[in-house]
Kinemage of the C-alpha trace (Angstrom):
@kinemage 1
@onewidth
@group {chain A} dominant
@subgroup {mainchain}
@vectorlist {calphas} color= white
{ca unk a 1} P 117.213 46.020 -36.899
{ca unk a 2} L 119.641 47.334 -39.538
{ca unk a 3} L 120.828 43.684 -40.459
{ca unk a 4} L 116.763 43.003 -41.202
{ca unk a 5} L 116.076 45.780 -43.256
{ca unk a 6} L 119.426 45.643 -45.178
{ca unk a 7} L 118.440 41.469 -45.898
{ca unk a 8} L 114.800 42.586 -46.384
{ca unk a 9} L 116.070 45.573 -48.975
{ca unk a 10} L 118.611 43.176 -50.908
{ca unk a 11} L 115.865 40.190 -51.014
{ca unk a 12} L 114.243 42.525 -53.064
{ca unk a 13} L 116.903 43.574 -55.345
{ca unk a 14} L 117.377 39.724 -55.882
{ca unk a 15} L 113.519 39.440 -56.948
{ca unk a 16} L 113.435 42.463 -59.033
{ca unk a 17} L 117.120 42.452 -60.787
{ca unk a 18} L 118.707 45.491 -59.275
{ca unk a 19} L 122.400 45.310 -59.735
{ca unk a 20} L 124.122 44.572 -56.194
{ca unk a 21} L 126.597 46.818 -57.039
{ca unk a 22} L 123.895 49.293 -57.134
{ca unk a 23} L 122.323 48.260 -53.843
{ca unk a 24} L 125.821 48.482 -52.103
{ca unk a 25} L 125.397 51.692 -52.673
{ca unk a 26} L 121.982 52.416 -51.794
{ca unk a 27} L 122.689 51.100 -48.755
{ca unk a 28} L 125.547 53.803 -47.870
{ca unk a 29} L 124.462 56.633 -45.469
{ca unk a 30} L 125.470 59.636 -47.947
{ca unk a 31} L 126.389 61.790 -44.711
{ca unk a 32} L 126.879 60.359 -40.785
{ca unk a 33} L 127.064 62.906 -38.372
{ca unk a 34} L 128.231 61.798 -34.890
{ca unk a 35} L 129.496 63.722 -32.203
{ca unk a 36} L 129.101 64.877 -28.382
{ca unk a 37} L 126.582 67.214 -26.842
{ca unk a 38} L 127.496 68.762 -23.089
{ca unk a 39} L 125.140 69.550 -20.732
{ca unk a 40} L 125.403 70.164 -16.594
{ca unk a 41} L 129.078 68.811 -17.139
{ca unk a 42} L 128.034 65.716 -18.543
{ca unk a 43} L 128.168 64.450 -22.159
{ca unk a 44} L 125.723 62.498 -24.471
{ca unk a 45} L 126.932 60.305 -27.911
{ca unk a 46} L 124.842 61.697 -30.824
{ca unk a 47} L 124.004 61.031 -34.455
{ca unk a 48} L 122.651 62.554 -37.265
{ca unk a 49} L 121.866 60.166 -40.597
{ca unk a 50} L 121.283 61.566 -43.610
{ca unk a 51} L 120.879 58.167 -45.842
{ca unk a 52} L 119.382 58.943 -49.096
{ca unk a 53} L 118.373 62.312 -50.697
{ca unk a 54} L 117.523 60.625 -53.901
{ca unk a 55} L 113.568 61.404 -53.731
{ca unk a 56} L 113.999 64.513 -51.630
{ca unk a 57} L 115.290 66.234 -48.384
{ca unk a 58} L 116.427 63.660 -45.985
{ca unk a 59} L 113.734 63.472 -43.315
{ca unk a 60} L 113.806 61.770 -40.168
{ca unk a 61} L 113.005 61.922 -36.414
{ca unk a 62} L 114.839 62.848 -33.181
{ca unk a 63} L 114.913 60.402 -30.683
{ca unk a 64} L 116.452 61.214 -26.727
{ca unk a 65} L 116.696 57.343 -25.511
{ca unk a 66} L 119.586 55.330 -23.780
{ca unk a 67} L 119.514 52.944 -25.918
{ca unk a 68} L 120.339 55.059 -29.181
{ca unk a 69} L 123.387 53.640 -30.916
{ca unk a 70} L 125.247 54.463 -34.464
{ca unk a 71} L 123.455 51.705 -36.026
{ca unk a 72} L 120.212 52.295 -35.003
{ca unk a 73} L 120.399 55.263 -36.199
{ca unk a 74} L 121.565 53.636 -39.081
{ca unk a 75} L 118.991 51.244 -39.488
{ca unk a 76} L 115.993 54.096 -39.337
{ca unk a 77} L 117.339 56.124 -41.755
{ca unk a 78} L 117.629 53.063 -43.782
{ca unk a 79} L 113.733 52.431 -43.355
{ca unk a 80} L 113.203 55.934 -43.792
{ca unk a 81} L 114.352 56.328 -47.080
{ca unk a 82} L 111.980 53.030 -48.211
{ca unk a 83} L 108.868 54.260 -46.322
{ca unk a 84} L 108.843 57.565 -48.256
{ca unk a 85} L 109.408 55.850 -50.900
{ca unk a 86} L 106.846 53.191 -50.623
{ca unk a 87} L 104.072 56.011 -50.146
{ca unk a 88} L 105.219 58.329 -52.757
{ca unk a 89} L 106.701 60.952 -50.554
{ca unk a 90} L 108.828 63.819 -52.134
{ca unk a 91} L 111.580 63.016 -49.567
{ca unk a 92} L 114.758 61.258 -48.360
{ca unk a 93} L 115.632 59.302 -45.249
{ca unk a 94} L 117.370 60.695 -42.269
{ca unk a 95} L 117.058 59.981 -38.802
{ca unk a 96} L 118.683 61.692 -35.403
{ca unk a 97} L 119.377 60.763 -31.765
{ca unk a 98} L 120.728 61.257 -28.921
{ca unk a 99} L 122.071 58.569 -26.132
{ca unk a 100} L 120.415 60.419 -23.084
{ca unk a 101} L 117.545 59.327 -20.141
{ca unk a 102} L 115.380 61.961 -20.454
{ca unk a 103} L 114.545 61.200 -17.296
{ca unk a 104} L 117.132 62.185 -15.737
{ca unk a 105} L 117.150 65.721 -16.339
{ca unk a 106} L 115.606 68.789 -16.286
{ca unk a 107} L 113.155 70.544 -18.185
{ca unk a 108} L 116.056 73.466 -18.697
{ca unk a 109} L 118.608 70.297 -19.425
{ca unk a 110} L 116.387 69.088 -21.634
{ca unk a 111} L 116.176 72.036 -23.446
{ca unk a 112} L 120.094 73.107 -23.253
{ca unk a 113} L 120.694 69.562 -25.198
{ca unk a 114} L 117.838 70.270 -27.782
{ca unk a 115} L 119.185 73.235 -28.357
{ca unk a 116} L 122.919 72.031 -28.523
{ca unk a 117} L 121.811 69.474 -30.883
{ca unk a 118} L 120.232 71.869 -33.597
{ca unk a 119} L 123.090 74.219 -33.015
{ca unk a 120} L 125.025 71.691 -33.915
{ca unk a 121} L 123.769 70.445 -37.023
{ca unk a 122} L 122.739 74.180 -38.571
{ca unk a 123} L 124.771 74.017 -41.545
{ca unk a 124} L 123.489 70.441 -42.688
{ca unk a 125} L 119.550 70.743 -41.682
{ca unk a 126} L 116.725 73.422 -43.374
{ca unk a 127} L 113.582 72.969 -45.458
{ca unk a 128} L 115.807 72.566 -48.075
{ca unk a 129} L 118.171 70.113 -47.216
{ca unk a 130} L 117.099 67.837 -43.963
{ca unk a 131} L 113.626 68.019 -41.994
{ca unk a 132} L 113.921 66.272 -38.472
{ca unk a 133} L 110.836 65.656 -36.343
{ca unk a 134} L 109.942 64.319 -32.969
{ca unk a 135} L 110.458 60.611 -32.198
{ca unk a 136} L 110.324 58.508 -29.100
{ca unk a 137} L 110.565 60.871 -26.106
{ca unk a 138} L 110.672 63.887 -28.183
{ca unk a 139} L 107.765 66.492 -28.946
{ca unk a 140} L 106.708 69.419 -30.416
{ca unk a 141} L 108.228 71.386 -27.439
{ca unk a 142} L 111.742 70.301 -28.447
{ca unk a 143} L 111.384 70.887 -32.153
{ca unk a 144} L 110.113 74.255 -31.295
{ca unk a 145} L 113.087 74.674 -29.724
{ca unk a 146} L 115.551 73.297 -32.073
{ca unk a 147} L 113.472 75.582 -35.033
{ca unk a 148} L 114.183 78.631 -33.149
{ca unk a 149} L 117.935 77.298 -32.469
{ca unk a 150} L 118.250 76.822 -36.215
{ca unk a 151} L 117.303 80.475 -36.977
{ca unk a 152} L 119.352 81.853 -34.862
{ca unk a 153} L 122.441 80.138 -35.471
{ca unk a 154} L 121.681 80.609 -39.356
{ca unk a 155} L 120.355 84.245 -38.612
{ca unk a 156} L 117.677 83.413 -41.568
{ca unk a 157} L 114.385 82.440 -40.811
{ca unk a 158} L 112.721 78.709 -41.847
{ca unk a 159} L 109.768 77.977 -41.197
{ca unk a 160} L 109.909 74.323 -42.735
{ca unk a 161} L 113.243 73.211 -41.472
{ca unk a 162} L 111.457 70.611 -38.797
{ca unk a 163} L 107.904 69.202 -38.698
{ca unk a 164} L 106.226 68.165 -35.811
{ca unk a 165} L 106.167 71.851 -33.893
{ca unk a 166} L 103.401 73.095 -31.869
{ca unk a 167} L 100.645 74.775 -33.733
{ca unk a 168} L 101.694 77.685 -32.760
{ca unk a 169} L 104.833 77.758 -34.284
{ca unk a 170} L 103.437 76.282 -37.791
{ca unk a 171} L 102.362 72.608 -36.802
{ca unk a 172} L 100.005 70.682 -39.011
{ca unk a 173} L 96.484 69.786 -37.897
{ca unk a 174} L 96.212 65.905 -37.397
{ca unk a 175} L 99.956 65.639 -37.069
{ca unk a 176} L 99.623 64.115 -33.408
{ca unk a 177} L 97.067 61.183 -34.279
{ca unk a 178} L 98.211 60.880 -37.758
{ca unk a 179} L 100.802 57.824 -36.992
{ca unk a 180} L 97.832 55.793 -35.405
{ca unk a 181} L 95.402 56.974 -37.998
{ca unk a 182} L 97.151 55.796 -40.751
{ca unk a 183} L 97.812 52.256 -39.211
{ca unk a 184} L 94.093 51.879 -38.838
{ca unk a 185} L 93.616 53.229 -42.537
{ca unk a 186} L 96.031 50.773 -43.685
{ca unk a 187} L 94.682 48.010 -41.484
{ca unk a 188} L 91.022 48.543 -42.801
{ca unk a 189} L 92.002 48.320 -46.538
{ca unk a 190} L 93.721 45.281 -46.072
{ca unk a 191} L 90.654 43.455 -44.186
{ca unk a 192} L 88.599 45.275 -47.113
{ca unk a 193} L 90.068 43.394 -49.771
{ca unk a 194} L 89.937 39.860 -47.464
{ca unk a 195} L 86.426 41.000 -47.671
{ca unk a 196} L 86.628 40.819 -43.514
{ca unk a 197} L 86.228 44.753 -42.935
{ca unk a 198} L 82.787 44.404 -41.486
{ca unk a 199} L 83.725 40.909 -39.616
{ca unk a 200} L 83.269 40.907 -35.758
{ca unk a 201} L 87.665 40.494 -35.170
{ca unk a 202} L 89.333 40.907 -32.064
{ca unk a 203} L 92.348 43.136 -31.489
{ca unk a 204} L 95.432 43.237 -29.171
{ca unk a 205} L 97.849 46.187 -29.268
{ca unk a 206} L 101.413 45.848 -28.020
{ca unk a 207} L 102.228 50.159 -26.828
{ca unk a 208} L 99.790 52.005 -25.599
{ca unk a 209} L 101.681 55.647 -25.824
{ca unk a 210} L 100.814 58.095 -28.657
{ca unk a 211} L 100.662 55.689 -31.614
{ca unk a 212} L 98.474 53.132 -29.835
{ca unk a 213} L 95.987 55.805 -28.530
{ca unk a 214} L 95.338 57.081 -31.759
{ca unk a 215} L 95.224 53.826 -33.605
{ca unk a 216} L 92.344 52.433 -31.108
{ca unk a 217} L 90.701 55.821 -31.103
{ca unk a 218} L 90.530 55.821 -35.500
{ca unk a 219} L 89.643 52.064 -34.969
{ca unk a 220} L 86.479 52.632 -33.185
{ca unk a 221} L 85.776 55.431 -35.392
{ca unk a 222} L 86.083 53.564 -38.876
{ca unk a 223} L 85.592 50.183 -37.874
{ca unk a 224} L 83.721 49.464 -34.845
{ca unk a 225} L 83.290 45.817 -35.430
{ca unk a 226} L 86.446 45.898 -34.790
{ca unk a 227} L 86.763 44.935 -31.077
{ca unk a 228} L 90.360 45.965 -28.771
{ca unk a 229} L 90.570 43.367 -26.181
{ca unk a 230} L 94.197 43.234 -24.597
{ca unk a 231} L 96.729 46.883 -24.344
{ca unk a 232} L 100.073 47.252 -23.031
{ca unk a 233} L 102.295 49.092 -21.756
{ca unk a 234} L 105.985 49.181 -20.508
{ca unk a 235} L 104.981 47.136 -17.324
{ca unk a 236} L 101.207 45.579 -17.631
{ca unk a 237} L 99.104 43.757 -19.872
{ca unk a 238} L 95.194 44.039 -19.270
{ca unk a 239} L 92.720 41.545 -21.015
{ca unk a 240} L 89.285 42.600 -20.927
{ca unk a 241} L 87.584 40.307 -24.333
{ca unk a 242} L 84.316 42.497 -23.562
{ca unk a 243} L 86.683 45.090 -25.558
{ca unk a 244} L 88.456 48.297 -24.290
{ca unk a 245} L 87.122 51.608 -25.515
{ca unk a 246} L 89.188 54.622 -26.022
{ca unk a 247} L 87.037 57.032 -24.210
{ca unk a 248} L 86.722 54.876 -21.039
{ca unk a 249} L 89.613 53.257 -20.511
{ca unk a 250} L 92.516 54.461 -22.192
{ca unk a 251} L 93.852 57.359 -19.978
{ca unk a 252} L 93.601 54.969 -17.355
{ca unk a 253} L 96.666 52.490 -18.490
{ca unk a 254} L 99.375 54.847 -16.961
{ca unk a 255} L 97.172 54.066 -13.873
{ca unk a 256} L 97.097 50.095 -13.174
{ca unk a 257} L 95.209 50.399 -10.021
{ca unk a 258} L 92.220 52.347 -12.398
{ca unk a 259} L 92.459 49.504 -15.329
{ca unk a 260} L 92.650 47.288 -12.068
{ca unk a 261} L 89.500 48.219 -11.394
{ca unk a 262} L 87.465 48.139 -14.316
{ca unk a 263} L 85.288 45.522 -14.502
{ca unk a 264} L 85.639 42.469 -16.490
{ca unk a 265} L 89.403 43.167 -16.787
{ca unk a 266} L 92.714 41.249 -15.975
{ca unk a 267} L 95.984 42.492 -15.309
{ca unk a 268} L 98.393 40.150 -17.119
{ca unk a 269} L 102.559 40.637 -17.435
{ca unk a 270} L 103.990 43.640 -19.981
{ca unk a 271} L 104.512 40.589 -22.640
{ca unk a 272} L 101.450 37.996 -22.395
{ca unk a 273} L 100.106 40.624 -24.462
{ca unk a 274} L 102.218 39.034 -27.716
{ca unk a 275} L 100.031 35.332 -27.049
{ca unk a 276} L 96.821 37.000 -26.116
{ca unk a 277} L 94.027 34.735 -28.688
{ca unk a 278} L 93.403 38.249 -30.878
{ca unk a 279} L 92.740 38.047 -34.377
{ca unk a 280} L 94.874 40.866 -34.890
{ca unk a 281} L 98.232 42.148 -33.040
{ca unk a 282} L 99.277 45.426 -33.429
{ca unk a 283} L 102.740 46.181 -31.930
{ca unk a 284} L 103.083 49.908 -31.493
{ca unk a 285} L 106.274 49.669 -28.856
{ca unk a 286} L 109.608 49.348 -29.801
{ca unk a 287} L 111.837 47.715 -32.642
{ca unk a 288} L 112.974 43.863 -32.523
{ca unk a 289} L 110.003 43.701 -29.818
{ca unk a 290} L 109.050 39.744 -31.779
{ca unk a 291} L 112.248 37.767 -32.353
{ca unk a 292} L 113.476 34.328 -31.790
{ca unk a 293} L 112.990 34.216 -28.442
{ca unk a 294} L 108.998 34.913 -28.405
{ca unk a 295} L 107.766 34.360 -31.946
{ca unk a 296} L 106.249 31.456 -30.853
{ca unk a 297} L 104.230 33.133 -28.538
{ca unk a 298} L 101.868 34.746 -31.209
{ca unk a 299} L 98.323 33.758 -31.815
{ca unk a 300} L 97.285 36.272 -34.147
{ca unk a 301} L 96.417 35.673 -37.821
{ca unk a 302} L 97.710 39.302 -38.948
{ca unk a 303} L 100.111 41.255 -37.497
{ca unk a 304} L 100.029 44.903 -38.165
{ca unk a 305} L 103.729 46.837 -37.608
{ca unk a 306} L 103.054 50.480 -36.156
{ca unk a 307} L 106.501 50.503 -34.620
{ca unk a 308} L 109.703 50.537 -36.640
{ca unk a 309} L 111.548 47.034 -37.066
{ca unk a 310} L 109.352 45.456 -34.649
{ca unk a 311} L 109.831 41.885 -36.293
{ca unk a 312} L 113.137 40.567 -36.293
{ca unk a 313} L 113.822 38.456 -39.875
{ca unk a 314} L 114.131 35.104 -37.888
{ca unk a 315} L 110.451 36.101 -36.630
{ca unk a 316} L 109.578 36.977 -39.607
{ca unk a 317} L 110.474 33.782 -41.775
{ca unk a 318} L 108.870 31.774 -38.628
{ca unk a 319} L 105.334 33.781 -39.062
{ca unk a 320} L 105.290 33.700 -42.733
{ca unk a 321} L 105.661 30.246 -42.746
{ca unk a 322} L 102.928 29.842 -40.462
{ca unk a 323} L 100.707 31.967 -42.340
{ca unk a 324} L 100.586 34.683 -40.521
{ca unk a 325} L 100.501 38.057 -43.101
{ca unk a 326} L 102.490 40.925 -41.521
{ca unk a 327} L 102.138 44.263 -42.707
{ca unk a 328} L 104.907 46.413 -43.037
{ca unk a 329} L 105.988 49.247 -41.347
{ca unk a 330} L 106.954 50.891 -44.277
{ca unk a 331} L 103.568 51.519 -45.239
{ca unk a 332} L 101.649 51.041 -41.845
{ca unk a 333} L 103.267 53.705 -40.003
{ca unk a 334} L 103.728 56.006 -42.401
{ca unk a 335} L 101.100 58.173 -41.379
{ca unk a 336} L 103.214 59.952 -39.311
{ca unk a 337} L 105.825 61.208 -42.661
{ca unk a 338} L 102.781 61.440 -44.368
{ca unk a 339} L 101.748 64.453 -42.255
{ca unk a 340} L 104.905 65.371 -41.580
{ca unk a 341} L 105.334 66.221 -45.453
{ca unk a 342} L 101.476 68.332 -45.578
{ca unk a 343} L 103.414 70.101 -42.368
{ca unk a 344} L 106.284 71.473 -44.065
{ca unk a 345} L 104.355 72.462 -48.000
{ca unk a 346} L 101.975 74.368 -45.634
{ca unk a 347} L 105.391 75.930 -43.888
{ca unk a 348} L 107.066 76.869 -47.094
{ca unk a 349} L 103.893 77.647 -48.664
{ca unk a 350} L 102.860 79.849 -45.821
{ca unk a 351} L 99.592 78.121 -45.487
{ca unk a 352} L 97.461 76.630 -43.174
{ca unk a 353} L 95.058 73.346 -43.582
{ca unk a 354} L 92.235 71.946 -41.580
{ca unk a 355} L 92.438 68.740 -39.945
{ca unk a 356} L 90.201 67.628 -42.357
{ca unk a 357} L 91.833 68.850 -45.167
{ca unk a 358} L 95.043 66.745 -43.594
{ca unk a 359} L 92.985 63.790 -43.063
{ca unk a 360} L 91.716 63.465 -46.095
{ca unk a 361} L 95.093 63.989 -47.786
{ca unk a 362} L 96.544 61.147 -45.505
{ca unk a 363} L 93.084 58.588 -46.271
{ca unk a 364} L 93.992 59.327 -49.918
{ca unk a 365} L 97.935 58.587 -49.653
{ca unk a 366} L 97.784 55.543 -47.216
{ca unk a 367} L 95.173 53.641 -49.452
{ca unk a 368} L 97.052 54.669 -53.094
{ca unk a 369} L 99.951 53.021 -50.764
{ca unk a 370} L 98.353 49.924 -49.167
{ca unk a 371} L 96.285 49.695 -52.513
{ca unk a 372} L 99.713 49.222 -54.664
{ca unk a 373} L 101.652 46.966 -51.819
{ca unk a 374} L 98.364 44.552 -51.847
{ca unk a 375} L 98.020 44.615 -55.343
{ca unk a 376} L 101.588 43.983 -56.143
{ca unk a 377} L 102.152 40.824 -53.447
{ca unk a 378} L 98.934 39.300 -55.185
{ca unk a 379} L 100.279 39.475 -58.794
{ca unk a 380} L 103.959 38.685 -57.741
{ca unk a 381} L 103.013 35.991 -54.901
{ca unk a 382} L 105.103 38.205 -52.400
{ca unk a 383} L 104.778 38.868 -49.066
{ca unk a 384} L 103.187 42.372 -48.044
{ca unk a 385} L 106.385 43.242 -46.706
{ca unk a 386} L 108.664 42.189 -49.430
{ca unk a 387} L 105.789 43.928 -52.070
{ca unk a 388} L 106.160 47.195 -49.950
{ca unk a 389} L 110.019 47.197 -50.125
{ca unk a 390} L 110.282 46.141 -53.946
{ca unk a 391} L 107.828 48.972 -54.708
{ca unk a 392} L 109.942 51.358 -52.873
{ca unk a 393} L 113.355 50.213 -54.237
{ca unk a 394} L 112.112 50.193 -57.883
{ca unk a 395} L 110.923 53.775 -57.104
{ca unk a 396} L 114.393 54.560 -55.538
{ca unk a 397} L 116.508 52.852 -58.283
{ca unk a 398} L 114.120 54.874 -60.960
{ca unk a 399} L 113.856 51.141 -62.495
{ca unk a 400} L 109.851 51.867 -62.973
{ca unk a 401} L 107.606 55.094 -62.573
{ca unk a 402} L 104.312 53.249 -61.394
{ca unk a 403} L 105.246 49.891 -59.709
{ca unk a 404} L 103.125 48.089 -62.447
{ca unk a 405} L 106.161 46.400 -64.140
């Protein structure tokens, strides 16, 4: 993942004349933070990027997975710093995790190595400096946790110093669905300008957690026509081309012998779901999920990335060239920052918006966003990914102040 966005980032400098020299350095984390966390006698790798503060405090998730690794890490900050930027964000990159199977430990474990890991970090993260939120197998538990951590290791209080808390504790209305929201926003304005928003399309969505709730729930909201006919998850795939509706079916995928049941439905394995015959595939799992090894297996026409560095760039080049239009993370997941960033103005402001407030705020954001990245691949006969990033490093490298040139 961190060799495809660093290619992706310096094919753009190539196409828009930033000086390598000057990309080099982009490129650079400004601050790596790695070290050890210790809990029940047994001790987890962890990381803390800060990559680019250019635009803004460095903000970032936390992610508790066994496969975390120094260059992940790496590699999300990386794409951090370019989403924010590709959306217009008032922010940096960072990104956190730790090496650790949440699953095996306790609710008090989990909490002694949240805790740890704020603790840890208290002089380098605030509202002012770095803003982590939850990533995969994280929540607003554990940043409400590692917020009250903070303050009491700084012995000041800050209220914006992570996004993503429980309501309680200052969370933002809408901040739950807002990563799946925002794919579906940016989704329907791309099939608005193909003039295909009101076309009878199928849909197939790779990740059924979170992200891929959301995004099928907004979808049958804004775009009925719109029909989900395959969903996965870590260890099924279930085809049912009368369409899968959110309010029916989709609290029954952690239950195979329910979505075994439904009617019309077949249980397929966890990755048939990449060659299901959909119009559109939306992979909402993990990164590298399409590479060499299965790029072949796709059948849809667009490809819409609510995961981060789910396309590996051999994949990439491969569906390009067969036509397929991808569009980018950078932009199509960015609901999540989005609403991350209303979260912590409405912390240091000491206010409090509705959900629709929020909503409307991310509609407004994601289509300025998609709006631009369309715009700019049509005039510059680029790919929506490569628009997305060149937008984003022109914005970074303070080249332009509108993306027009």
């Amino acid at each position: 993942m961190l060799q495809t966005a660093q290619e992706t980032i310096r094919e753009a400098a190539r196409h828009v004349g930033v000086d390598e020299k000057i990309v080099d350095a982009l490129l650079e984390a400004e601050a790596e933070h790695v070290f050890e966390l210790e809990v029940s006698d047994k001790k987890y790798p962890a990381y803390r990027v800060q990559h680019s503060s250019k635009l803004g405090p460095y903000k970032g998730g936390i992610r508790f997975h066994p496969q975390v690794s120094l260059d992940e890490v790496r590699a999300l900050a990386t794409l951090m710093t370019f989403k924010t930027a590709a959306v217009g964000l008032p922010l940096g990159g960072g990104k956190g995790g730790v090496a650790v199977d949440v699953r095996s430990l306790s609710q008090i474990e989990i909490e002694q190595l949240a805790r740890a890991y704020s603790r840890h970090l208290a002089p380098h993260i605030g509202s002012k400096k770095d803003i982590p939120a939850p990533d995969v197998n994280t929540n607003a538990q554990i940043m409400d946790w590692m917020a009250d951590e903070l303050e009491q290791a700084s012995g000041a209080a800050d209220p914006g110093s992570f996004t993503g808390k429980s309501m309680g504790r200052g969370g933002s209305e809408g901040r739950q669905a807002a990563t799946g929201r925002g794919g579906a926003i940016v989704l329907g304005e791309y099939l608005r300008t193909k003039n295909l928003a009101d076309k009878p399309l199928t849909v197939a969505v790779q990740g059924f957690g979170n992200v891929g709730y959301f995004f099928v729930k907004a979808l049958h909201e804004m775009y009925p026509n719109l029909r989900v006919i395959a969903v996965s998850n870590s260890k099924s795939t279930w085809l049912k081309p009368g369409g899968i509706y959110v309010d029916a079916d989709s609290q029954n995928v952690e239950r195979p012998e329910v979505m075994a049941s439904l009617k019309d439905i077949s249980l397929l394995p966890r990755d048939a779901i990449l060659g299901v015959k959909a119009d559109i595939l939306v992979l909402a799992a993990l990164e590298d999920a399409v590479n060499s090894t299965n790029m072949h297996d796709v059948k849809a026409d667009v490809v819409v990335e609510l995961a981060n560095g789910p396309i590996t760039k051999s994949a990439e080049v491969y569906l390009l060239d067969k036509n397929v239009v991808i569009i980018p993370d950078i932009v199509a997941n960015a609901g999540g920052v989005i609403v991350s960033c209303l979260e912590w103005q409405q912390n240091v402001r000491g206010e409090r918006w509705t959900e629709l407030a929020v909503n409307k705020m991310l509609y407004g954001m994601l289509m300025r966003a998609a709006h631009s990245m369309i715009e700019y691949a049509k005039v510059h006969n680029r790919s929506l990914k490569q628009a997305a990033f060149e937008l984003a490093l022109m914005r970074l490298t303070m080249e332009i102040g509108d993306g027009k040139n």
